[in-house]
C-alpha positions in Angstrom: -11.2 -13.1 18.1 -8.3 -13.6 15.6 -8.2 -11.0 13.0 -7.2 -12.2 9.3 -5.7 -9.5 7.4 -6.8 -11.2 3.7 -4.6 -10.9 0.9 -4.6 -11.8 -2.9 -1.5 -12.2 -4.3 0.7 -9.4 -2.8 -2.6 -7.0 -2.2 -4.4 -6.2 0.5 -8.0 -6.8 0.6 -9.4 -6.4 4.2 -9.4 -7.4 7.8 -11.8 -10.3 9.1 -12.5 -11.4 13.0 -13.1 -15.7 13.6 -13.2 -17.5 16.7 -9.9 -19.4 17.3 -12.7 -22.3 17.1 -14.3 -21.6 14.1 -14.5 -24.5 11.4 -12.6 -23.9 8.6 -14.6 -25.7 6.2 -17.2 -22.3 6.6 -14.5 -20.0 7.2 -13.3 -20.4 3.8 -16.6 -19.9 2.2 -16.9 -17.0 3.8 -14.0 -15.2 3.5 -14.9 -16.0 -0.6 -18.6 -14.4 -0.1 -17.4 -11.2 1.4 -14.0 -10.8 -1.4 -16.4 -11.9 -4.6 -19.0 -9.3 -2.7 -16.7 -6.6 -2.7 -15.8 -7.2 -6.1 -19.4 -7.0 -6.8 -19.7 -3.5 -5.3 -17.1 -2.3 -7.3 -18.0 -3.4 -10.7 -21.3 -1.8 -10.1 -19.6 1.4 -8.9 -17.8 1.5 -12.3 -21.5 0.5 -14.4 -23.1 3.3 -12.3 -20.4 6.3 -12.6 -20.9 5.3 -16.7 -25.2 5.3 -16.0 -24.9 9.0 -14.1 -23.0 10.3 -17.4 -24.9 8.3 -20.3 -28.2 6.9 -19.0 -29.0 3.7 -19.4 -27.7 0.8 -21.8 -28.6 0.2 -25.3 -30.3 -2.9 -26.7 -27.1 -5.1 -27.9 -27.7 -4.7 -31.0 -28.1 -1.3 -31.2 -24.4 -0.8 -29.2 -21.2 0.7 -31.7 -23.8 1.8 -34.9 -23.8 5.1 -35.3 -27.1 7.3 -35.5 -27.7 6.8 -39.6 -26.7 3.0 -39.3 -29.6 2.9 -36.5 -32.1 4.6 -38.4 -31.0 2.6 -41.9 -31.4 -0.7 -40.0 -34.8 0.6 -38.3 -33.8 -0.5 -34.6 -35.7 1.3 -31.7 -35.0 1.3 -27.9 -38.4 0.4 -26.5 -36.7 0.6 -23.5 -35.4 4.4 -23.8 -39.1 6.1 -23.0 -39.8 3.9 -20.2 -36.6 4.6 -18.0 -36.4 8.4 -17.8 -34.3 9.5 -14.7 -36.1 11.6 -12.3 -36.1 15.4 -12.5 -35.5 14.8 -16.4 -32.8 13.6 -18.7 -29.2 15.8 -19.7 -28.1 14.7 -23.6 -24.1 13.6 -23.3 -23.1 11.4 -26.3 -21.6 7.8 -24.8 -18.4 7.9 -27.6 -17.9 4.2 -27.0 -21.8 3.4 -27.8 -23.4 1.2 -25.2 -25.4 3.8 -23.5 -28.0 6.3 -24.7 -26.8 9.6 -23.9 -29.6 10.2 -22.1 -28.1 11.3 -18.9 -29.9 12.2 -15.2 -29.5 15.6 -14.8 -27.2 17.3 -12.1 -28.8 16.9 -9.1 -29.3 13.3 -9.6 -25.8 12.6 -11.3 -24.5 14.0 -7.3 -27.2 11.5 -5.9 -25.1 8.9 -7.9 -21.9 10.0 -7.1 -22.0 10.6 -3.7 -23.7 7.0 -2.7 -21.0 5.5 -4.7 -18.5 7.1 -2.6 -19.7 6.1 0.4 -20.1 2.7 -1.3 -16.6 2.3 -1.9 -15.5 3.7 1.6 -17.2 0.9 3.3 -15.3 -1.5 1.5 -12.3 -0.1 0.5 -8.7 -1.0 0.9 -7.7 1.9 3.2 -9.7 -0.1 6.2 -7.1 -2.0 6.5 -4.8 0.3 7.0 -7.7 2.0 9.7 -7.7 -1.4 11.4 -11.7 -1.5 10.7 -12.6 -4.6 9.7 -15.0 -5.6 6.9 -17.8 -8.5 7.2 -20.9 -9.9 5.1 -23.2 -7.0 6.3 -20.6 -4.1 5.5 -21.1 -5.5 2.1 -24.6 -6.2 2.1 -25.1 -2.4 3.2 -23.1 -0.9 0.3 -25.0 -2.7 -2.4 -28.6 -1.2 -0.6 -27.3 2.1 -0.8 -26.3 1.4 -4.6 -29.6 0.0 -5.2 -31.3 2.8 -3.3 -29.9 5.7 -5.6 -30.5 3.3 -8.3 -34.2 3.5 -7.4 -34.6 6.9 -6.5 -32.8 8.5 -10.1 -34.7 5.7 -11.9 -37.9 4.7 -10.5 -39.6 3.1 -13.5 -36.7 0.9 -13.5 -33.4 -0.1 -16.1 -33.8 -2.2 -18.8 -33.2 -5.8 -18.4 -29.8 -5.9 -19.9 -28.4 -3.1 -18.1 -25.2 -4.3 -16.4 -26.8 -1.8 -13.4 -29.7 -3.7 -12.9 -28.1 -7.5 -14.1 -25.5 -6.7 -10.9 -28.3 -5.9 -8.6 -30.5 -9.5 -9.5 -27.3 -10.8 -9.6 -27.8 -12.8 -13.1 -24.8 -10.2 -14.4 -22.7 -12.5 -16.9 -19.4 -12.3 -17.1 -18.0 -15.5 -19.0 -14.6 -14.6 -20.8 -14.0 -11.2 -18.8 -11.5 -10.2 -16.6 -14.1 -9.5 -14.0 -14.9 -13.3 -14.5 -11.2 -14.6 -13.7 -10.9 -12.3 -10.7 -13.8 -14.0 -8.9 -13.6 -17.4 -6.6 -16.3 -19.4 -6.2 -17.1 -21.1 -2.5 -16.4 -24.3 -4.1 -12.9 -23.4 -5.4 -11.6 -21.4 -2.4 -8.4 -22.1 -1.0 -6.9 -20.0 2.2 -2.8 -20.5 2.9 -0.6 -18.9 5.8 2.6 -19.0 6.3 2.9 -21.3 3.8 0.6 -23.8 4.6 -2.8 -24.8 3.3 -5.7 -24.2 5.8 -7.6 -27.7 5.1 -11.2 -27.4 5.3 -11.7 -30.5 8.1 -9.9 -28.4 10.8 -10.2 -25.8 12.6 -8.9 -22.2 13.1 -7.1 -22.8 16.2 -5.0 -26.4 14.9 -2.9 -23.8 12.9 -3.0 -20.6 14.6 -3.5 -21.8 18.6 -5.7 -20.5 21.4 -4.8 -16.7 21.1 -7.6 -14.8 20.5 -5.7 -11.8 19.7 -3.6 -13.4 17.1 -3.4 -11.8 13.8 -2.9 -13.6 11.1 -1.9 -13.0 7.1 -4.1 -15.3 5.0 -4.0 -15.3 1.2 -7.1 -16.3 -0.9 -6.6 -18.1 -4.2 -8.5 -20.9 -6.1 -7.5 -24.5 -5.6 -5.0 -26.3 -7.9 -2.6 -22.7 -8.4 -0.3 -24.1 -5.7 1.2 -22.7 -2.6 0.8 -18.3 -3.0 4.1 -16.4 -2.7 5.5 -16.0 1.0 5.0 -12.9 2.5 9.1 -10.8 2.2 10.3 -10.2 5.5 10.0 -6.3 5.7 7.1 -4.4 4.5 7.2 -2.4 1.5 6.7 1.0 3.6 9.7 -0.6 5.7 11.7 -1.4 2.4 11.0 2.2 1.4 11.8 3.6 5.1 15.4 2.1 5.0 16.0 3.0 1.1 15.7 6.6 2.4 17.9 6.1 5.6 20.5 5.6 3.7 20.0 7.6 1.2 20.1 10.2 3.7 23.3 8.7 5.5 24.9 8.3 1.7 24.4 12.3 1.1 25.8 13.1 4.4 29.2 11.2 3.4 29.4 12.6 0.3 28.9 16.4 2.0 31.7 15.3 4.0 34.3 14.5 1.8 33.5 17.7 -0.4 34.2 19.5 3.0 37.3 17.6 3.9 39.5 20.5 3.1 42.8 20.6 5.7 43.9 24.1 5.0 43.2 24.7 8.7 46.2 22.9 9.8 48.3 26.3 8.7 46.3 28.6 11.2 47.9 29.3 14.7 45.0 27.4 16.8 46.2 24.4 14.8 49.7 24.4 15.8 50.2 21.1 18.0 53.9 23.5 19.5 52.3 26.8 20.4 51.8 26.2 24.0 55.5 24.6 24.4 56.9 27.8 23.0 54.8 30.1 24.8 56.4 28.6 27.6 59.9 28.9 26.6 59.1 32.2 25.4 60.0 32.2 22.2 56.6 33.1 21.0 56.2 34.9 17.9 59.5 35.7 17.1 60.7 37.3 14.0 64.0 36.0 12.1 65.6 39.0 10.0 66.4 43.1 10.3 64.4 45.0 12.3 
C-alpha cells in the first residue's frame, strides 16, 4: 500500500494507505471525506467543551440580551425544561450569551470531557508523527463516541438549534464562517505532489509507480487556487537541528578566542632551546655575583 502523508498548506493533517492501483477520480473524494470529517469532529469538540460548561443553546433570539431585556421582551426557552442533563443541572453564567447557564453537573461535565479527549486522539495531528494512519471509520468512530456522551448527559435530547445536535444530523450551517472556508467539498477537491496535479482520469500508480511501500506527500486544496507551495528541502525539525549545531559550534569559537591567551610561551616547558642547552650544559645558569 502507498501511504499519503496529507497536507494543507504547510500542515500536517494525517497518514492514508491506497493501492498503487487505486483510481484517482475516488481517491480524491476520499481523502476530502475523511479531512472535512475531521474537521467535523473538531468543531463539535469545541460546541461540546462550551455545552459541559453552559448547557445547551439559547433560542437566537434570546442570545446577547441580558436577564431584564429577556423578561421586558417576554421571551421563554421552551426548550430549557425539556433538555435537563442527567444527574441535574450546575448554574455557570455563559458571559458571551448563547447558552443557558444551565450546566451538567460534575460527573457528567468528566463524561464530556473525557470522550472528547479520546475523540481528538483518534484523529489528531500527533498520528502522524506515530505513523498511525487515519481512515473513514477512525472518523466515523470519534463522532459515535461524541454522540454517545451526547446521549447519555442529555437523554431527552438538545434543542434543534444547538450547534451540538445541528453537527450530529449534519444540517449544521456554516455560510460566511471560517469553519465554512476551511472545508472542501468532493466536487472541488484537488490533490498535487511534487508539484504536479493528480488528474482524476488516472491512477495512483501513473504518478507514483508500482511501489507499494512508497510514501508519498500530497497537499489537499480546492480547484482553481493553483499549484500549492513546494515542499523546502529540509524539515523544519531539521532547519531547527542545524540552527543549533552551529549555534553550538559558534559558542565554542568564541570560548576559544576568549582563552587564546599566550602567556605560556614564558614558562620553562615552553622553551623550544631547553633540551639543546641541557645538553651543552649550560643549564640554568646565573649571570651576576654570587
Amino acid at each position: 500500500m502507498v501511504r499519503l502523508h496529507v497536507k494543507h498548506g504547510d500542515e500536517s493533517q494525517f497518514l492514508l494507505e491506497a493501492a498503487c492501483g487505486a483510481r484517482l477520480a475516488e481517491l480524491a473524494p476520499l481523502v476530502a471525506r475523511i479531512y472535512n470529517g475531521r474537521l467535523k469532529v473538531q468543531r463539535l469538540c469545541a460546541e461540546m467543551q462550551e455545552l459541559a460548561e453552559h448547557g445547551v443553546y439559547l433560542p437566537l433570539n434570546m442570545q446577547g440580551l441580558t436577564d431584564e431585556q429577556i423578561e421586558e421582551l417576554k421571551l421563554k426557552d421552551e426548550w430549557a425544561e425539556k433538555c435537563v442533563p442527567s444527574g441535574g443541572s450546575v448554574f455557570k453564567k455563559d458571559e458571551i450569551g448563547r447558552r443557558n447557564g444551565h450546566a451538567p453537573n460534575e460527573k457528567m461535565q468528566q463524561v464530556i470531557r473525557k470522550t472528547i479527549e479520546e475523540a481528538k486522539a483518534l484523529i489528531s495531528r500527533k498520528q502522524v508523527q506515530a505513523n498511525v494512519c487515519v481512515n473513514l471509520e477512525m472518523v466515523k468512530d470519534a463522532l459515535d463516541q461524541l454522540r454517545g456522551a451526547v446521549m447519555i448527559v442529555y437523554p431527552m435530547g438538545l434543542p434543534p438549534y444547538d450547534p451540538v445536535r445541528m453537527e450530529l444530523e449534519d444540517k449544521e450551517d456554516l455560510a460566511g464562517t471560517h469553519a465554512g472556508l476551511e472545508v472542501i467539498e468532493e466536487s472541488e477537491v484537488q490533490l498535487w505532489w511534487a508539484g504536479k496535479e493528480l488528474k482524476e482520469t488516472k491512477l495512483l500508480s501513473d504518478y507514483v509507480g508500482r511501489n507499494e511501500k512508497t510514501t508519498i506527500i500530497v497537499k489537499i486544496q480546492k480547484k482553481g487556487q493553483g499549484a500549492p507551495g513546494r515542499e523546502p528541502l529540509i524539515s523544519h525539525e531539521e532547519q531547527k537541528q542545524m540552527m543549533l549545531y552551529y549555534y553550538k559550534k559558534q559558542e565554542e569559537l568564541k570560548k576559544l578566542e576568549e582563552d587564546d591567551d599566550d602567556s605560556f610561551l614564558n614558562a620553562e616547558w615552553a622553551d623550544s632551546h631547553a633540551l639543546k642547552r641541557q645538553f651543552h650544559g649550560v643549564k640554568d645558569i646565573k649571570w651576576g655575583p654570587r
